[in-house]
Structure formats: C-alpha cells, structure tokens
PADO-248196 format. One record per residue (C-alpha): x negated, y negated, z. Coordinates in steps of 0.1 Angstrom, whole numbers. Last residue first. Layout:
% PADO-248196
xx,yy,zz
X,Y,Z;
...
***
This chain:
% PADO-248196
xx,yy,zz
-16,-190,381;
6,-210,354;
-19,-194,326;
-25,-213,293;
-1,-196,263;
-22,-174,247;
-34,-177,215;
-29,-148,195;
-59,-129,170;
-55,-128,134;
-48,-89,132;
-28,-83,101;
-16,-117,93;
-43,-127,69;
-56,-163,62;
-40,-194,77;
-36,-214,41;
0,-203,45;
-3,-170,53;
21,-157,29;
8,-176,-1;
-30,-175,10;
-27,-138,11;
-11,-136,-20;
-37,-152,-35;
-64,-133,-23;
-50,-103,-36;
-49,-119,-70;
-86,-129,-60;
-96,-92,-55;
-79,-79,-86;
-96,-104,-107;
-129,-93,-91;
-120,-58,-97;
-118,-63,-132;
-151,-86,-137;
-171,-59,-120;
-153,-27,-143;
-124,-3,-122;
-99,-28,-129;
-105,-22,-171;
-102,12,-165;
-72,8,-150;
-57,-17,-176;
-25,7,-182;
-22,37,-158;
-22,66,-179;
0,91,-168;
-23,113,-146;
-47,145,-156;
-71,116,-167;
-77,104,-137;
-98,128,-121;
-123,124,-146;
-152,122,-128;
-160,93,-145;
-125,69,-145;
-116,82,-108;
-154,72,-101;
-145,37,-109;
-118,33,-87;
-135,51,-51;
-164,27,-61;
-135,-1,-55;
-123,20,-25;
-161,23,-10;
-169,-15,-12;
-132,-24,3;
-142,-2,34;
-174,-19,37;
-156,-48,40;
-132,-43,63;
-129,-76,83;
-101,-90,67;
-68,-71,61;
-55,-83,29;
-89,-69,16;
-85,-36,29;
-48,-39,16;
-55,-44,-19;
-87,-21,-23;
-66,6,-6;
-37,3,-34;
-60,-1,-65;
-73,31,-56;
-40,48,-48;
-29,36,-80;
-66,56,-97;
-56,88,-78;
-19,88,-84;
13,68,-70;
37,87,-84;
64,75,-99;
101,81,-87;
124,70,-120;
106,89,-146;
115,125,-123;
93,153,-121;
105,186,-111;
133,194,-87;
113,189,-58;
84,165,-63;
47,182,-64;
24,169,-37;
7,137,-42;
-22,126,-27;
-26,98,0;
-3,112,24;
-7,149,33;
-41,155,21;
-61,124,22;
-41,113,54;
-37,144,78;
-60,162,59;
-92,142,50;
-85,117,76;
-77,138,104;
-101,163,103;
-129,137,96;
-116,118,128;
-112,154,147;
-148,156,159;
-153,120,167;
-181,93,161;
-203,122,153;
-177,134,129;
-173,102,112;
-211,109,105;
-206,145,93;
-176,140,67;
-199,108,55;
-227,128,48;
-203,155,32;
-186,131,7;
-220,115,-4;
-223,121,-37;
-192,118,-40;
-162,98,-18;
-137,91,-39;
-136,127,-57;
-146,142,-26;
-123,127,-5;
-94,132,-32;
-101,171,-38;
-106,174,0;
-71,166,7;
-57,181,-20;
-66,215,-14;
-53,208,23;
-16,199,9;
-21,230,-11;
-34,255,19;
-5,239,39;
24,243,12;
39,277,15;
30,279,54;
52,250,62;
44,208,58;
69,184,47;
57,161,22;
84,161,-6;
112,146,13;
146,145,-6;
158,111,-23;
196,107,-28;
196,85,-3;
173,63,-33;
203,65,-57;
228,45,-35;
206,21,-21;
199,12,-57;
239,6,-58;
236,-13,-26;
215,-40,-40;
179,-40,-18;
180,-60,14;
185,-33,36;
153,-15,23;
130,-41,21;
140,-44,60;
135,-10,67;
103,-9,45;
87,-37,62;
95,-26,95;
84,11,97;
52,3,73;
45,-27,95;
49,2,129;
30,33,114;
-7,20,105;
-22,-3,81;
-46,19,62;
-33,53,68;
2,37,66;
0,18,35;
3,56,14;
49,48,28;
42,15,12;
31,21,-18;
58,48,-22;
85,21,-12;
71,0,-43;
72,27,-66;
106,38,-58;
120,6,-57;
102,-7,-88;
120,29,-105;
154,26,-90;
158,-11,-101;
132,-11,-136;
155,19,-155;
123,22,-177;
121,4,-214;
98,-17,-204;
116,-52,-192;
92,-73,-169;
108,-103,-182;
143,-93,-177;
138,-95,-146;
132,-62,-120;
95,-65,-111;
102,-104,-106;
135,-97,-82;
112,-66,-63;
83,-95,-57;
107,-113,-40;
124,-86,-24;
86,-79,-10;
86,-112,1;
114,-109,27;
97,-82,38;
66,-99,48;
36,-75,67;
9,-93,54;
-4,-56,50;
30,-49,34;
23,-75,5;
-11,-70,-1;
0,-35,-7;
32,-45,-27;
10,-70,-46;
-19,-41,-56;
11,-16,-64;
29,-43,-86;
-1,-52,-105;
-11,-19,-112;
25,-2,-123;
30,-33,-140;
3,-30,-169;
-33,-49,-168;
-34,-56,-204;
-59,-87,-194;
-27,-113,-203;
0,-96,-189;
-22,-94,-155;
-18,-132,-160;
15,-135,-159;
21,-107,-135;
0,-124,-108;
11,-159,-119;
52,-149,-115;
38,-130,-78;
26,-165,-70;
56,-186,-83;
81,-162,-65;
57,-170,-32;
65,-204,-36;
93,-207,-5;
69,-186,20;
88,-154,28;
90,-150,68;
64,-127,81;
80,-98,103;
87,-108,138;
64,-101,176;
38,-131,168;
27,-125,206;
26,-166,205;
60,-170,198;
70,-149,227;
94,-118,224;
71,-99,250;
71,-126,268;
112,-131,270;
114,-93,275;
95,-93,304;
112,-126,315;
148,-110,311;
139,-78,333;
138,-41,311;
166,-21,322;
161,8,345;
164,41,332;
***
C-alpha cells in the first residue's frame, strides 16, 4: 500500500479540520465542583450528576476533562460508602460506550481510549478484568430484541408505532436499526455475567434518560430530540419502568419542569467550560483556510 504523501497528511492534520480531542479548559475542576455542589443541594445523587457531565462531557469530546470529572467523582468529598475508583470508572465508561447511538463510533473510540490511559493503573487493573455482556448468539437475540422494543415503547408511548412508521418512510431499516441495534443492544441493559456486581452499575432506564437529554443538548441543533428524551424521563417515573431499578436518587425530581431545567443549564455549563464561550464542539462547522487556486 502506498504511503500517504506529507501534504495529505499535513491537511488532513490541519488546525482548521479540528482533527484532536478537546483540551481540558484550566476551570473545568471548578465547574464539575459547582455541578455536584449544587446537585448536593436538590438531593440530586452522583449516579445522575455524573452520568449527565460524562455525557456532556464525551459529546464535547474532552478526555482530559473527563479525568477531571473522574478526580471530583473519586475525592473524599463524594465519599458513599462504594469503592468510588472502579465504580466512577465503570459508570463513566458505560455512559460512554450508550454515547455512541447519539454521538457516533469515533469520540466514543477516542474519549474512552484516552480516559482510559490516564486512569491509575491499579483501576486499569480491575477494569481488564471486565468481560463483554453484549455479544449477540442465538441464546440472547430474542432477549436483546425484547429489550429493544420494551425501552422504545416505554420512551416513546402513545406514539411508539407512529413514530416506528414515519422513520420508516424516511428508511426502511432506520426503525430496524434504532430499536434493535441501539435500543436493544446498546441502550438497555442485558444481564452481567457472573451476576450483578456493586462496582459495574448499570446505566438503567431513567440514567439512560438523563444521559440522552445531556448529550442532545451538548450537541446543538436537536431539539426535538431533547423534547422526546426529557418526556422519555418522566414516563420512566409513570409507567413505572423505573421502579424495577436501584433507585436513582433525585430522578424524579429531574423528570419535573424545574428539574430538567437545572439539568439543562448544568449541561449548559459544561458546554461553555470546554468550549470556551464558543458553544459546542460536536459539529461547529470549520473555516477553511482561503484557497491558493
């Protein structure tokens, strides 16, 4: 295979392609400490705040925050009781890993490397002891497809099959997709070999809520999207779906208009901190060098 020529690679490394992670901003500590703070002080618990900054987080697509936000989620001011380095790792690598059917493959692929390799080596350790728990075979189809349409329908109802049938106009195998392929395979959880361990949490039907209103909102320009996810929060709280889950402290309370506007601006926040008052990272648009032609 032929090499690639210096000035290919050269533009495709140029500063205005944006081709790098985000770089940390120095006062993102200070956000994240206001985040928790003040979730602290609604009774929103960690496992919410921490998915909603993670997701922000990875949709601005800054690793070097994410350790940032690992270092608060691991003080000795979020103490719990829980061993916080192996259970804020797992957490925050399972938000990421449900980030690619919102965000796509490649910041998922380079956020969580980089998270990864800047983690203490001891909680590197215990996470390569981690087995897969998604893989699909004929034992675990018809349960990972179960699943799927469980969560659509419980997000999506009354109007689950309208929408099924309109995205299929657009495309016959975007409802397919979706509902299995992201809904079923990613989004909800299958069982964890081994049985259930405190130190890998799930990230359940009212996280993974919490999760897409985060990182629609990092993203700009998906506002609908954001609409359906924080309905998607409250109707985990009436159909009842969440109550088979570990209680996720302040949930309830998110799902309410004043509780998903706080979630919104905490989002917001982030946003502003990694983008530096230049708004989302996700798809800003580049400005192209003029030509020479």
């Amino acid at each position: 295979m032929t090499k690639l020529s210096e000035p290919l690679k050269a533009f495709i490394n140029a500063a205005h392609a944006r081709p790098n992670t985000t770089a940390a901003p120095r006062q993102i500590a200070s956000v994240y400490e206001r985040v928790a703070k003040d979730a602290a002080s609604k009774k929103v618990g960690m496992p919410a705040w921490l998915t909603a900054s993670t997701a922000a987080t990875m949709t601005m697509n800054s690793p070097q925050s994410m350790l940032e936000l690992y270092g608060l989620a691991t003080s000795s001011s979020q103490n719990n009781g829980r061993n916080n380095g192996v259970w804020a790792a797992e957490l925050m690598r399972e938000v990421g890993l449900k980030c690619i059917g919102l965000n796509g493959v490649p910041r998922t692929i380079n956020t969580l490397g980089e998270f990864y390799n800047g983690l203490p080596q001891d909680i590197q350790g215990e996470l390569k002891k981690r087995q897969p728990r998604r893989g699909l075979s004929q034992q675990t189809i018809n349960d990972t497809l179960e699943r799927g349409n469980q969560m659509w329908d419980s997000i999506y109802r009354p109007f689950s099959d309208k929408l099924t049938a309109k995205l299929a106009h657009s495309h016959p195998d975007l409802p397919v997709f979706i509902i299995q392929g992201e809904y079923g395979a990613l989004f909800s959880n299958p069982p964890t070999p081994g049985g259930e361990d405190p130190n890998r949490p799930n990230v359940g039907r009212v996280l993974m809520s919490v999760l897409a209103v985060a990182v629609l909102r990092a993203q700009t320009g998906v506002g609908p999207q954001v609409v359906s996810h924080i309905f998607g929060l409250r109707k985990a709280f009436e159909d009842g779906t969440a109550e088979p889950e570990e209680e996720v402290q302040g949930g309830k309370w998110l799902a309410s208009n004043e509780g998903s506007l706080w979630l919104l601006e905490q989002v917001d926040s982030i946003v502003e901190a990694i983008g530096e008052g230049n708004g989302s990272t996700f798809a800003p648009g580049m400005k192209a060098p003029k030509s020479k032609l």
